[in-house]
Structures are given as structure tokens and as C-alpha cells.
PDB file of N, CA, C and O in Angstrom:
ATOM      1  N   UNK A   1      99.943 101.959 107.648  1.00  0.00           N
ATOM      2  CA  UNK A   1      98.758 101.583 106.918  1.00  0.00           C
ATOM      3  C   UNK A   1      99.193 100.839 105.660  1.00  0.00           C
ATOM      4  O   UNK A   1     100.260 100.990 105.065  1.00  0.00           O
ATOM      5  N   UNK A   2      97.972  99.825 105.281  1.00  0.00           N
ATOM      6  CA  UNK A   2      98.630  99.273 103.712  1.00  0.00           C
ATOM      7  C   UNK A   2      97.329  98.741 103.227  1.00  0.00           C
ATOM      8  O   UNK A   2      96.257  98.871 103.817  1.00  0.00           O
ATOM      9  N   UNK A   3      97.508  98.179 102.187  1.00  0.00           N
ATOM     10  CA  UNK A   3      96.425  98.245 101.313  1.00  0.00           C
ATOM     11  C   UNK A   3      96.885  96.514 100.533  1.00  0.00           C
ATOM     12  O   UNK A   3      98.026  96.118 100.298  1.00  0.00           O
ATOM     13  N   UNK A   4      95.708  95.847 100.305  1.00  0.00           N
ATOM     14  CA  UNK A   4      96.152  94.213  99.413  1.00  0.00           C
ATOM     15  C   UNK A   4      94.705  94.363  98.237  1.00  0.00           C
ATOM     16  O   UNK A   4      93.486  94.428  98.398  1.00  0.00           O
ATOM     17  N   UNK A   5      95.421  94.368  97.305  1.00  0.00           N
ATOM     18  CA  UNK A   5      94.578  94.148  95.850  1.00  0.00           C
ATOM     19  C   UNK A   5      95.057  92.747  94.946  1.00  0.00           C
ATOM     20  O   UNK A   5      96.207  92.379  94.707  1.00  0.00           O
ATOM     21  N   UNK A   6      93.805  92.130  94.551  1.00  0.00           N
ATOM     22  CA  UNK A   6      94.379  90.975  93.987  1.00  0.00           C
ATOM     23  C   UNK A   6      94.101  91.245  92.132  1.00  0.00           C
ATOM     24  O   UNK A   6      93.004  91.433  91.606  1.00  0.00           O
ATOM     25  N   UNK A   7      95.007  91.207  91.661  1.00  0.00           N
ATOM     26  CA  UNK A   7      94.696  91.567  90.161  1.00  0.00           C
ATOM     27  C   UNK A   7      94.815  89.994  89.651  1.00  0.00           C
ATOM     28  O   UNK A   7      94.904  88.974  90.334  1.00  0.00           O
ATOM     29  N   UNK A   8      94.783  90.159  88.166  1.00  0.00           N
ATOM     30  CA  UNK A   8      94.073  88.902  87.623  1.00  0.00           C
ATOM     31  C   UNK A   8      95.637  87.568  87.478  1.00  0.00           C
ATOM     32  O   UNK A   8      95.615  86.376  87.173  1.00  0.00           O
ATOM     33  N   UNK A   9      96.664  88.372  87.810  1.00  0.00           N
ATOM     34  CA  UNK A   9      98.031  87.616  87.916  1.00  0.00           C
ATOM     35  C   UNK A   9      99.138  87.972  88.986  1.00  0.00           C
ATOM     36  O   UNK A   9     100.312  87.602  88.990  1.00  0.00           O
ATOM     37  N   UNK A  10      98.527  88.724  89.830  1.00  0.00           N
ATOM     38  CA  UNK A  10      99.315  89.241  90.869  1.00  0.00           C
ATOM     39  C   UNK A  10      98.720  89.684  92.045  1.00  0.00           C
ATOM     40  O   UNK A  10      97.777  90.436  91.799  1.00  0.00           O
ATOM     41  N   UNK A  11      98.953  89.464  93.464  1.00  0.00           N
ATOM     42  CA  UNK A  11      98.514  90.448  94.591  1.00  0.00           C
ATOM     43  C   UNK A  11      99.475  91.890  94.695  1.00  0.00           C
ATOM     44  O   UNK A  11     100.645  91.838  94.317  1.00  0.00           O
ATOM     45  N   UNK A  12      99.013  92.913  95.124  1.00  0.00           N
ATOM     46  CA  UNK A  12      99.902  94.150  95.116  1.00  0.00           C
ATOM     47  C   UNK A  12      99.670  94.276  96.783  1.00  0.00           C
ATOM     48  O   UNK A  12      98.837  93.567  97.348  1.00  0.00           O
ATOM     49  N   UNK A  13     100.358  95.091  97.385  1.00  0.00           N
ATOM     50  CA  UNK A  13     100.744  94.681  98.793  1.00  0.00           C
ATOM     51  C   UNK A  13     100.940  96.685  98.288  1.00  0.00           C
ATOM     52  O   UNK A  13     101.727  97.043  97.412  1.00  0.00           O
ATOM     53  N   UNK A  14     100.205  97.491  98.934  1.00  0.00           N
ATOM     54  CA  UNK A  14     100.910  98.402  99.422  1.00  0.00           C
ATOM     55  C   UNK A  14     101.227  99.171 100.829  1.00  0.00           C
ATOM     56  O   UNK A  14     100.407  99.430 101.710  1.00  0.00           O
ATOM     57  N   UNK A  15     102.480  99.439 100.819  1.00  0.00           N
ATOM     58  CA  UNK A  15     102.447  99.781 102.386  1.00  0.00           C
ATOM     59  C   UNK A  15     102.797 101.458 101.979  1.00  0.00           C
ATOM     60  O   UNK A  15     103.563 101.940 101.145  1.00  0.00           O
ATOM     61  N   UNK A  16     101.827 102.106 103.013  1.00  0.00           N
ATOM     62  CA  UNK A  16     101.700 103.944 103.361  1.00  0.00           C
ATOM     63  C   UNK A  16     102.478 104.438 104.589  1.00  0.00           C
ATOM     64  O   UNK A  16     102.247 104.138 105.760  1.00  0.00           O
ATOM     65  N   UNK A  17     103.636 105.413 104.024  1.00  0.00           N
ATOM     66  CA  UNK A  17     104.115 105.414 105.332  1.00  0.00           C
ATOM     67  C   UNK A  17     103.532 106.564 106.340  1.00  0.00           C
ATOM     68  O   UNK A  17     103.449 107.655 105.777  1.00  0.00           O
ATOM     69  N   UNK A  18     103.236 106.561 107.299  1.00  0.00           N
ATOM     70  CA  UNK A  18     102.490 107.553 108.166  1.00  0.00           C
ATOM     71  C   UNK A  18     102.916 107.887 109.873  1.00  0.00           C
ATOM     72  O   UNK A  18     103.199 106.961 110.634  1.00  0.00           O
ATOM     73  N   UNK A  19     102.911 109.053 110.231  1.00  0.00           N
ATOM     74  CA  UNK A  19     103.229 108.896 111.733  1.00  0.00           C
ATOM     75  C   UNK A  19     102.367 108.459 112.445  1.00  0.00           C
ATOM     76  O   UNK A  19     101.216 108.613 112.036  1.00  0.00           O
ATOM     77  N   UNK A  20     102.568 107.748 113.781  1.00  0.00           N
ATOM     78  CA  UNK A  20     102.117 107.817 114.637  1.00  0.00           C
ATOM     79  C   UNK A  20     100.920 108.942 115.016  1.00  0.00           C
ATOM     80  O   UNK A  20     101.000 110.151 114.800  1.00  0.00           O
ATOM     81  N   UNK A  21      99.750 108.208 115.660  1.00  0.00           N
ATOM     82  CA  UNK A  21      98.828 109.415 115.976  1.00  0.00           C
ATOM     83  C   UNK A  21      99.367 109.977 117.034  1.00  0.00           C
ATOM     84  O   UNK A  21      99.983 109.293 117.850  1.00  0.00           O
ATOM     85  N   UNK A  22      99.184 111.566 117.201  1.00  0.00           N
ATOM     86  CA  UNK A  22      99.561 111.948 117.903  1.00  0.00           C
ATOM     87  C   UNK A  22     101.107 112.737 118.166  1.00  0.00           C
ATOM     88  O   UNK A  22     101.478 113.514 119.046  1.00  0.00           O
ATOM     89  N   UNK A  23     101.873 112.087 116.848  1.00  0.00           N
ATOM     90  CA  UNK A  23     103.448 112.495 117.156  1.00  0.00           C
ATOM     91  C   UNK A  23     103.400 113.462 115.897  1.00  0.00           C
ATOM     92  O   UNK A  23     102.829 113.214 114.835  1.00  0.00           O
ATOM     93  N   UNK A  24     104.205 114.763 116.261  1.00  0.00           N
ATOM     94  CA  UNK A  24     104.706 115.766 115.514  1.00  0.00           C
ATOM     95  C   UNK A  24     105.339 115.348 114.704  1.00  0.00           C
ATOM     96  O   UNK A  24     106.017 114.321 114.675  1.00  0.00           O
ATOM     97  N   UNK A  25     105.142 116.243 113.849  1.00  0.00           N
ATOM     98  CA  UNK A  25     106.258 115.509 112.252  1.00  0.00           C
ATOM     99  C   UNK A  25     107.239 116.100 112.836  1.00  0.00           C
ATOM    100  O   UNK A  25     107.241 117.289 113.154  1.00  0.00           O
ATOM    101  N   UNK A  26     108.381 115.093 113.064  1.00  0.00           N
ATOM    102  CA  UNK A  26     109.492 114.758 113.204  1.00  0.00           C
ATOM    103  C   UNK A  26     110.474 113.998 112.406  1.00  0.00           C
ATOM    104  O   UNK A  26     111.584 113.688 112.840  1.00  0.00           O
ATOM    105  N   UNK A  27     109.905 113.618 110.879  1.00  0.00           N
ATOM    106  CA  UNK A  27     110.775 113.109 110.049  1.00  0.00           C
ATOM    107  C   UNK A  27     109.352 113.129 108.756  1.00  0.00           C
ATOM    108  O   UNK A  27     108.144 112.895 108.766  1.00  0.00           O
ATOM    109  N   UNK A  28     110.231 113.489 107.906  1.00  0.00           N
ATOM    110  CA  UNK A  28     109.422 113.460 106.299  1.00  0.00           C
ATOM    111  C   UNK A  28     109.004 112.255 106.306  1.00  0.00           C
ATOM    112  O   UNK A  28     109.619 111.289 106.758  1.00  0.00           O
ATOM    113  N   UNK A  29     107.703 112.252 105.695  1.00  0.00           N
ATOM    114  CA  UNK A  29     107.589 110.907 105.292  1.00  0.00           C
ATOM    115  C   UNK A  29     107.893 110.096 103.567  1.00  0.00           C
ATOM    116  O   UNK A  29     107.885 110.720 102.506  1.00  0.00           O
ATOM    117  N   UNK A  30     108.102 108.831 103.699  1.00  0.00           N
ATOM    118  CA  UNK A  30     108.952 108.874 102.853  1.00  0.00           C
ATOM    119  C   UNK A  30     107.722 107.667 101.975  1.00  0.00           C
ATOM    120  O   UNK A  30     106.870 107.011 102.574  1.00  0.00           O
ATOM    121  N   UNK A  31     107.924 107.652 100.675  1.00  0.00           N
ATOM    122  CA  UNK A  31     106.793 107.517  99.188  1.00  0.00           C
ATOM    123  C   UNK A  31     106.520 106.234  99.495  1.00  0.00           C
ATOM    124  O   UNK A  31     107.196 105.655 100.345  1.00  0.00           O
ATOM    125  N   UNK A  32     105.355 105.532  98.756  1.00  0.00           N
ATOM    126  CA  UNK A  32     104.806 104.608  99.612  1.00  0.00           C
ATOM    127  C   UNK A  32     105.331 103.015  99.040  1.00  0.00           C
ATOM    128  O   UNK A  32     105.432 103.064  97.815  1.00  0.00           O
ATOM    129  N   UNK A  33     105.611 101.934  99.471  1.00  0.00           N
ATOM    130  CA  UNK A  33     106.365 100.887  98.889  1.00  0.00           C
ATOM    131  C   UNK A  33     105.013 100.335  98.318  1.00  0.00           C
ATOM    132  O   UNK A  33     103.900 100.461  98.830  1.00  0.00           O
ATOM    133  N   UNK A  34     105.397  99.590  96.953  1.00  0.00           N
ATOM    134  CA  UNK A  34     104.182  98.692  96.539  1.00  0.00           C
ATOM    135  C   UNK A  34     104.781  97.185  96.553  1.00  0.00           C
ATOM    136  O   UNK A  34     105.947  97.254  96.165  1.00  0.00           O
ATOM    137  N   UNK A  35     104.459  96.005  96.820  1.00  0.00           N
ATOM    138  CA  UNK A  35     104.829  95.213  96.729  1.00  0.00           C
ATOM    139  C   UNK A  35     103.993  94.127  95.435  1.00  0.00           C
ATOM    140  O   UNK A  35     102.791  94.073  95.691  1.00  0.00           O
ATOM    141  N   UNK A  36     104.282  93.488  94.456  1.00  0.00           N
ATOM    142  CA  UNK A  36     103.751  92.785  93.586  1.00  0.00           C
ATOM    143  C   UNK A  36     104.027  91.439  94.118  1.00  0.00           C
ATOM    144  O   UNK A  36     104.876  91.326  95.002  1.00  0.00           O
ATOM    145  N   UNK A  37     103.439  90.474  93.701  1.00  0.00           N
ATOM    146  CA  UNK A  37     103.305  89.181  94.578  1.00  0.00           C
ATOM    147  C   UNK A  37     102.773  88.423  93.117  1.00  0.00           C
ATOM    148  O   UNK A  37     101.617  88.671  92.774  1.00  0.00           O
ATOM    149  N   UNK A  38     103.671  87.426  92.183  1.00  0.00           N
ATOM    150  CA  UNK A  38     103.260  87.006  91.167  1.00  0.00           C
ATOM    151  C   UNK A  38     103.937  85.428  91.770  1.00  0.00           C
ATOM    152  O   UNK A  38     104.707  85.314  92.723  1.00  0.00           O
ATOM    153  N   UNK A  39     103.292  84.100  90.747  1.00  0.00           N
ATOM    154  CA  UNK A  39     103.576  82.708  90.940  1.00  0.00           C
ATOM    155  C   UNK A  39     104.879  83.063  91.017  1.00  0.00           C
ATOM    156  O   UNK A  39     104.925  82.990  92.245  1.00  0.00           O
ATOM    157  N   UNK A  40     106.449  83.526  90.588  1.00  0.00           N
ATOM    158  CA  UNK A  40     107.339  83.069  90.784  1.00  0.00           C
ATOM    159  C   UNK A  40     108.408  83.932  90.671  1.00  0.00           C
ATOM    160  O   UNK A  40     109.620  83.722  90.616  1.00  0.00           O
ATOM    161  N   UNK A  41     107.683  85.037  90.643  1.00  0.00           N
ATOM    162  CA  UNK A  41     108.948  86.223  91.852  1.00  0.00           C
ATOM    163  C   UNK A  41     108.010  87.517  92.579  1.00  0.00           C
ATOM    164  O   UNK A  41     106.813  87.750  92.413  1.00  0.00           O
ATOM    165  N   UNK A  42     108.907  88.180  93.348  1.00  0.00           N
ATOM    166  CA  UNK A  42     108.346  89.060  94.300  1.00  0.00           C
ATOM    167  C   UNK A  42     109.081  90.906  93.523  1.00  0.00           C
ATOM    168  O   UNK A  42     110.248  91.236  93.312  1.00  0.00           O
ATOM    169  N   UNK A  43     107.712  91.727  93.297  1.00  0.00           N
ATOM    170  CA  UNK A  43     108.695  92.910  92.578  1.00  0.00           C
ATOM    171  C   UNK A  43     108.138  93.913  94.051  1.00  0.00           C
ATOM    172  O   UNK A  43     107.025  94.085  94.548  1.00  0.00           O
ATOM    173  N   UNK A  44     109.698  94.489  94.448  1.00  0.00           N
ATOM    174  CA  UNK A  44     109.706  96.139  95.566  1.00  0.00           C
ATOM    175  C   UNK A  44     109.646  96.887  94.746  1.00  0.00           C
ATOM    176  O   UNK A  44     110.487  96.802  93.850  1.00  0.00           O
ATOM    177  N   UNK A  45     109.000  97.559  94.710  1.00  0.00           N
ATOM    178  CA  UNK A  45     109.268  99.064  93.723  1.00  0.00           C
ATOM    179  C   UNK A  45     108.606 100.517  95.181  1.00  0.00           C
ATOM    180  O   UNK A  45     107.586 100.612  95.864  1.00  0.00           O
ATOM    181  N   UNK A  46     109.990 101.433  95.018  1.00  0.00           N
ATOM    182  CA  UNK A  46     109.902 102.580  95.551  1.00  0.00           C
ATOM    183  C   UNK A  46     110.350 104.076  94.731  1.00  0.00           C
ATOM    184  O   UNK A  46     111.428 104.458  94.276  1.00  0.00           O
ATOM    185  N   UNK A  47     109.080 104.660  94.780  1.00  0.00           N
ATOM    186  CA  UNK A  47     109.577 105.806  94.040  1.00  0.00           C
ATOM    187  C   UNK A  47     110.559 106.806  94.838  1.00  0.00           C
ATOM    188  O   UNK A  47     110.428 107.101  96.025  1.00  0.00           O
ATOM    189  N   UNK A  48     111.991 107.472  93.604  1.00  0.00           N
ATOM    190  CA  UNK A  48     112.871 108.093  94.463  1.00  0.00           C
ATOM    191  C   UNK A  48     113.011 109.456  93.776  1.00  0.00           C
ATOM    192  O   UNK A  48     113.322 109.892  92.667  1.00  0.00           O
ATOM    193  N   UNK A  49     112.596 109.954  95.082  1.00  0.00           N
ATOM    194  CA  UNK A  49     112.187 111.629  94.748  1.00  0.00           C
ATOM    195  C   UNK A  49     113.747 112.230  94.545  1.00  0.00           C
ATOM    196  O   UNK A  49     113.781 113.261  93.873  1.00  0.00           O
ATOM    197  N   UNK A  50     114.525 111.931  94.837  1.00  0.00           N
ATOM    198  CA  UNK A  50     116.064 112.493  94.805  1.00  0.00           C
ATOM    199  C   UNK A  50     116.495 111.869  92.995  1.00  0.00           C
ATOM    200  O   UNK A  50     117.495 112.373  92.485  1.00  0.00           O
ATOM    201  N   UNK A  51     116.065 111.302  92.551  1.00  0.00           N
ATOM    202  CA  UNK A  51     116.223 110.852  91.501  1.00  0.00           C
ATOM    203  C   UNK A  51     114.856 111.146  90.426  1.00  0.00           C
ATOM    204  O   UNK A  51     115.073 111.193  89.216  1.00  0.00           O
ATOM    205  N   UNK A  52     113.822 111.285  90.823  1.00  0.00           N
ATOM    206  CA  UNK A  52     113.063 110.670  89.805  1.00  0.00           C
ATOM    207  C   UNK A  52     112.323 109.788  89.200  1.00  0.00           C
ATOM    208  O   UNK A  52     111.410 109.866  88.378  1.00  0.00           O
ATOM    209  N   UNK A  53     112.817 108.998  89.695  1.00  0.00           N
ATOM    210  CA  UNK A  53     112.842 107.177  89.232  1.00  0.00           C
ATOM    211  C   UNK A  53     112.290 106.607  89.876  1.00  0.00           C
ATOM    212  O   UNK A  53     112.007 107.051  90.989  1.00  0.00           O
ATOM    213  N   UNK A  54     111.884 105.359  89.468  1.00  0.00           N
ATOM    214  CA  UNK A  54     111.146 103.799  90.297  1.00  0.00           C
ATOM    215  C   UNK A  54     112.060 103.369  90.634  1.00  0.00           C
ATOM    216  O   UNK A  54     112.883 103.397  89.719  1.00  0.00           O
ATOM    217  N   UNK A  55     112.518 102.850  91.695  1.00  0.00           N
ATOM    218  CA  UNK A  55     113.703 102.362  92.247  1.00  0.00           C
ATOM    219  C   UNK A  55     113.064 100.558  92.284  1.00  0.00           C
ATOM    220  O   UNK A  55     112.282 100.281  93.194  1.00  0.00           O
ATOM    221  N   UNK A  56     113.430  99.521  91.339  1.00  0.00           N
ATOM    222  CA  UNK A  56     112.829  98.476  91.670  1.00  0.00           C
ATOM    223  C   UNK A  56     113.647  97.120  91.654  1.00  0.00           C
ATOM    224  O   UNK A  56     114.622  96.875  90.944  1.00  0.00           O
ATOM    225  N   UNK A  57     113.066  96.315  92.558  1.00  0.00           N
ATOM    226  CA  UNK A  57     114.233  95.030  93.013  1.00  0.00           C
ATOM    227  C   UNK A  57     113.166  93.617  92.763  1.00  0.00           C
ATOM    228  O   UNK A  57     111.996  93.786  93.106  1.00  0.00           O
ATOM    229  N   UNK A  58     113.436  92.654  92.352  1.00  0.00           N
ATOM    230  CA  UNK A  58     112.946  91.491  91.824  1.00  0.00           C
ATOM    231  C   UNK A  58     113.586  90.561  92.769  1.00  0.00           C
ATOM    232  O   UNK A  58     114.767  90.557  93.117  1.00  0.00           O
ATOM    233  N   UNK A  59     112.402  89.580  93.221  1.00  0.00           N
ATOM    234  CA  UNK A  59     113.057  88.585  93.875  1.00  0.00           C
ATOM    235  C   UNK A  59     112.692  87.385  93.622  1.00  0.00           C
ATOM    236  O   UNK A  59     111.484  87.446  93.395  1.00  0.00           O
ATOM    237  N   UNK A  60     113.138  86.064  93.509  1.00  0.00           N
ATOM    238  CA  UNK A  60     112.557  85.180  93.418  1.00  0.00           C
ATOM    239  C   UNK A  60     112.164  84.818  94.521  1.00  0.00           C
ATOM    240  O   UNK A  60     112.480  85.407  95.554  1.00  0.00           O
ATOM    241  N   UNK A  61     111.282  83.617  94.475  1.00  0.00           N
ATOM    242  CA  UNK A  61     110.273  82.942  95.158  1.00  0.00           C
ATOM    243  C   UNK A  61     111.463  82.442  96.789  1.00  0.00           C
ATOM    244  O   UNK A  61     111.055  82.589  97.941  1.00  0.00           O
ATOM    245  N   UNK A  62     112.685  81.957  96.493  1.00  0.00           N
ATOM    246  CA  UNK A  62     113.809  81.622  96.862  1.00  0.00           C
ATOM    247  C   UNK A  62     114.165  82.849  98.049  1.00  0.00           C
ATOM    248  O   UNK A  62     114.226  82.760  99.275  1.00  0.00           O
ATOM    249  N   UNK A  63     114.329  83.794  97.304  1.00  0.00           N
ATOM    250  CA  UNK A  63     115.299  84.995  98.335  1.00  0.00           C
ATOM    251  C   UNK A  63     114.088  85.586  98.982  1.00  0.00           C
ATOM    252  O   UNK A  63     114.365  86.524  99.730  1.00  0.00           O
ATOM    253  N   UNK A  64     112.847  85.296  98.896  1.00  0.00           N
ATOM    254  CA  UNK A  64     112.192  86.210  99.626  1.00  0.00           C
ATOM    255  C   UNK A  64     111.741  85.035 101.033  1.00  0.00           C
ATOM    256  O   UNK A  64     111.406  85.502 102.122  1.00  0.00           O
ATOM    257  N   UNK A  65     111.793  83.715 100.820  1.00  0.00           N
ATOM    258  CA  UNK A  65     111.852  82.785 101.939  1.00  0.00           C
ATOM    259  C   UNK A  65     112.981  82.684 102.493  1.00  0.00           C
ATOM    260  O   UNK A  65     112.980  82.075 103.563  1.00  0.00           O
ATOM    261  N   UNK A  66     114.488  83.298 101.919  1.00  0.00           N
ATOM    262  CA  UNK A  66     115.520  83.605 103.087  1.00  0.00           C
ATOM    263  C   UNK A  66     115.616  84.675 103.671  1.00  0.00           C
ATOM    264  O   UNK A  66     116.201  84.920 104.726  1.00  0.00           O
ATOM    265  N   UNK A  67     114.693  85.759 102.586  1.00  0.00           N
ATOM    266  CA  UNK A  67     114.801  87.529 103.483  1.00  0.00           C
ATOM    267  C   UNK A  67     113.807  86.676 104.861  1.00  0.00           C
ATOM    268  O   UNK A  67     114.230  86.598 106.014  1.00  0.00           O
ATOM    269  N   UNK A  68     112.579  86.159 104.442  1.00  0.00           N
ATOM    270  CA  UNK A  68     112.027  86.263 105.930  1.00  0.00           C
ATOM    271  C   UNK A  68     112.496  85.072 106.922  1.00  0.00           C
ATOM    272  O   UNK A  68     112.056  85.017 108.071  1.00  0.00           O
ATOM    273  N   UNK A  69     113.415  84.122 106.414  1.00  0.00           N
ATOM    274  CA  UNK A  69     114.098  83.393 107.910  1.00  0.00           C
ATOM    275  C   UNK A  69     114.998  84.273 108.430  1.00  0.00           C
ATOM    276  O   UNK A  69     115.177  84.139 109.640  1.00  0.00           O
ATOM    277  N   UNK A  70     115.770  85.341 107.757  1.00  0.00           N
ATOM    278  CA  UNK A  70     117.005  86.149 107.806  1.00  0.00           C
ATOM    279  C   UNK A  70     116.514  87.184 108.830  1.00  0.00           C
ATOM    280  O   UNK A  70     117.338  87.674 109.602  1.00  0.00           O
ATOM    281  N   UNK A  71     114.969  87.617 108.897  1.00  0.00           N
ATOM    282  CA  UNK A  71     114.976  88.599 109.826  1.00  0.00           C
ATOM    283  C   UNK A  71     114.811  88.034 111.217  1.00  0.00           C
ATOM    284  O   UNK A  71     115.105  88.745 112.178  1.00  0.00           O
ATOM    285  N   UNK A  72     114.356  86.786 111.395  1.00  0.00           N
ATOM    286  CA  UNK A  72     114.608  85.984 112.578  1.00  0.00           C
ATOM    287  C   UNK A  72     115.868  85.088 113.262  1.00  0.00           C
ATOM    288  O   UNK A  72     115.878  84.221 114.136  1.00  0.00           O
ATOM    289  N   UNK A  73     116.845  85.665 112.505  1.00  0.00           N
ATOM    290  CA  UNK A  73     117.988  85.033 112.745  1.00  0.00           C
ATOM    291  C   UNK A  73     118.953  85.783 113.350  1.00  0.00           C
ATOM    292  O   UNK A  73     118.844  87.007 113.279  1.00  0.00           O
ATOM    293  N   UNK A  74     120.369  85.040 114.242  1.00  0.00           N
ATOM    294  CA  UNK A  74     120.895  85.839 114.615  1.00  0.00           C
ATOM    295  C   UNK A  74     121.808  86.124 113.380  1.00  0.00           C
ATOM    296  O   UNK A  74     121.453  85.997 112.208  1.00  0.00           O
ATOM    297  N   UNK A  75     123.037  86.527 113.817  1.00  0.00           N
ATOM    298  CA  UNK A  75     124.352  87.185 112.739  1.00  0.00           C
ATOM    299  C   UNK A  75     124.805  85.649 112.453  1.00  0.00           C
ATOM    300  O   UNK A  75     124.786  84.634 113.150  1.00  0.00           O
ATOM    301  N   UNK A  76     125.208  85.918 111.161  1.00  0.00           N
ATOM    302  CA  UNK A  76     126.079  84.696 111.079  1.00  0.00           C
ATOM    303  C   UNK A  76     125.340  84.301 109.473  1.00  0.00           C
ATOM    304  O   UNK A  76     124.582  85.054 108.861  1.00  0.00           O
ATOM    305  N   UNK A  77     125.817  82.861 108.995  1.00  0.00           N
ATOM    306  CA  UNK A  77     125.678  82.031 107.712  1.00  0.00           C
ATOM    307  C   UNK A  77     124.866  81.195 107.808  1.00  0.00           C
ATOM    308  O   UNK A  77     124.532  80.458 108.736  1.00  0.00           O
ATOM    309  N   UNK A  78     124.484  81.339 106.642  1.00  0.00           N
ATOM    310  CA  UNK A  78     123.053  80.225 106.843  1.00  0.00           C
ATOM    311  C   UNK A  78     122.570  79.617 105.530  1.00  0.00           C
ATOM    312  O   UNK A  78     122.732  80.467 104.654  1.00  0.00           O
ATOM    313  N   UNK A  79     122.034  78.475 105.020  1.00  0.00           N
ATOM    314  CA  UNK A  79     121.738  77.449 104.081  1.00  0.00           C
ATOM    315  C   UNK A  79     120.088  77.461 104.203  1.00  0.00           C
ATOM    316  O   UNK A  79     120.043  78.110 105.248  1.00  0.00           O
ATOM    317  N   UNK A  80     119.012  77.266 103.957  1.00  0.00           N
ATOM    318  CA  UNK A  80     117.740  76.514 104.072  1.00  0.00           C
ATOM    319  C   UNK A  80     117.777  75.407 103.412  1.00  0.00           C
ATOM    320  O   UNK A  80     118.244  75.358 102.274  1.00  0.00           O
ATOM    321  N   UNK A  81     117.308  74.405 104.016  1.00  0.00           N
ATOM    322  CA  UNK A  81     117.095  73.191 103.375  1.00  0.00           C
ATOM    323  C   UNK A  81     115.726  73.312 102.809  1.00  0.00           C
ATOM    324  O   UNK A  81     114.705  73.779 103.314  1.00  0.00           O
ATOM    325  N   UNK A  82     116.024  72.589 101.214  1.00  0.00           N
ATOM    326  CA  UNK A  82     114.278  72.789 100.824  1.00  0.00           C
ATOM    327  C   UNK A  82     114.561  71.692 100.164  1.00  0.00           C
ATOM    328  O   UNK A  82     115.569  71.344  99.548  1.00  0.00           O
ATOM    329  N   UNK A  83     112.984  70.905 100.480  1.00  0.00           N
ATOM    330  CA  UNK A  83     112.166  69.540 100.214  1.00  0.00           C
ATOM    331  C   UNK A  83     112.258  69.568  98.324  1.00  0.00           C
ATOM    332  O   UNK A  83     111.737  68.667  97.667  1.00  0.00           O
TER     333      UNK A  83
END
């Protein structure tokens, strides 16, 4: 499940993690990711119960258009060409 809110300088993207209907808890579920979506970077933030803490990673506009060619790719090195 997830959730999209547009605030007045950012979309927030949250994703809920949940089982399957129907399947026995068979693994904890684990705290819910929020994603921020601003003109010119991307913020992950996950809260970490073993710590305490916001666990959070910043991306630019850049690495988040190679995370998503990267999950369609095979192994190996790779460049994007940009216009």
C-alpha cells in the first residue's frame, strides 16, 4: 500500500509495508518508507528501530534516473547519455 501527497514544494510518496492477504505473519513488518520528491533532489527517509533514528539518503535528480535505468539492466557498467 502507499499513499502520494502533494505539499506546497514537494510530493511525499509513502510506501506501507504489509502482508499479503491471507499469508501468516511470517516476517515482521518493517517501518514505512516516505519518499520526498522536490525540483532537484529525491529525499528516502526510513525510520530505524534498532537505532532510533531517521535513517536518510538524498539523491539528486541525476542518480535517481540511473537508480531506475539500473534496475532494468543487466550486470555490468554503464554511462547515460543526457541531452
Amino acid at each position: 500500500m502507499f499513499t502520494i501527497e502533494h505539499d506546497f514544494d514537494a510530493t511525499i510518496i509513502t510506501l506501507i509495508d504489509e502482508l499479503p492477504e491471507g499469508e501468516v505473519n511470517t516476517r515482521p513488518l518493517n517501518e514505512d518508507v516516505v519518499i520526498q520528491t522536490f525540483d532537484d533532489r529525491v529525499v528516502v527517509e526510513q525510520f530505524d528501530p534498532d537505532t532510533g533514528e531517521l535513517a536518510q539518503i538524498v539523491l539528486t535528480i541525476e542518480q535517481l534516473e540511473e537508480l531506475r535505468a539500473a534496475l532494468n539492466l543487466p550486470e555490468g557498467n554503464y554511462r547515460l547519455e543526457r541531452s
